[in-house]
Residue, then its C-alpha position, 0 to 999 in steps of 0.5 A: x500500500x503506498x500513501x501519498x498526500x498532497x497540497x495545492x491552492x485554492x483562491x477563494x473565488x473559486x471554492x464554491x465551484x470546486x466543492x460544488x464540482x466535488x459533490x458530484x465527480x463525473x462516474x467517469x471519473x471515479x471509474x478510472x481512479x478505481x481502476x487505476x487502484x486508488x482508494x481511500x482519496x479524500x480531499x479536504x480545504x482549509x482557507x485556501x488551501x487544499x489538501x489530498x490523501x489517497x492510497x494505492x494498492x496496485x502493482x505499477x503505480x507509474x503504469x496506473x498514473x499513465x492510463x489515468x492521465x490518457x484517460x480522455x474523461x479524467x483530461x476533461x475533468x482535469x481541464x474544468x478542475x485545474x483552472x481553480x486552483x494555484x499550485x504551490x512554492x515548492x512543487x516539483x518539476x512534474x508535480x501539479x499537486x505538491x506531494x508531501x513527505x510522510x513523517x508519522x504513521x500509526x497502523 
């Protein structure tokens, strides 16, 4: 099982729509994230600041990452969602959400 949490900005302006568009994410979507092995993602927002967990428990997590950014449906939900937000200082040169390093974990 692989953990991973990530931060990324969220102006104000531009929370309703976000969390309104999180209330109903396409079936397509969650269709490929569950297919891509993710599970138990969550998405939380503090001010403007937003900040993900989410857990994989496949074999290739590069080759489950590949088929859900050339998945058309995700590309199409990244291209409605990504305009509101802001990334942060810090990220890597890959990175659109800055993932965070694990430092406590309690199984």
């Amino acid at each position: 099982m692989k953990r991973i949490a990530s931060v990324i900005g969220m102006p104000q302006q531009n929370v309703a729509l976000y969390e309104e568009l999180h209330a109903a994410v396409w079936p397509s979507v969650v269709a490929r994230l569950t297919a891509s092995h993710v599970v138990n993602y969550s998405i939380y927002r503090h001010d403007e600041l937003l900040f993900s967990y989410m857990e994989y428990d496949g074999e290739d997590f590069d080759a489950d990452m590949a088929a859900m950014a050339a998945d058309h449906a995700t590309q199409e939900w990244w291209a409605v969602c990504m305009p509101l937000q802001r990334p942060v200082e810090g990220r890597g040169e890959r990175e659109w959400w800055k993932e965070l390093p694990e430092v406590f974990h309690l199984d």
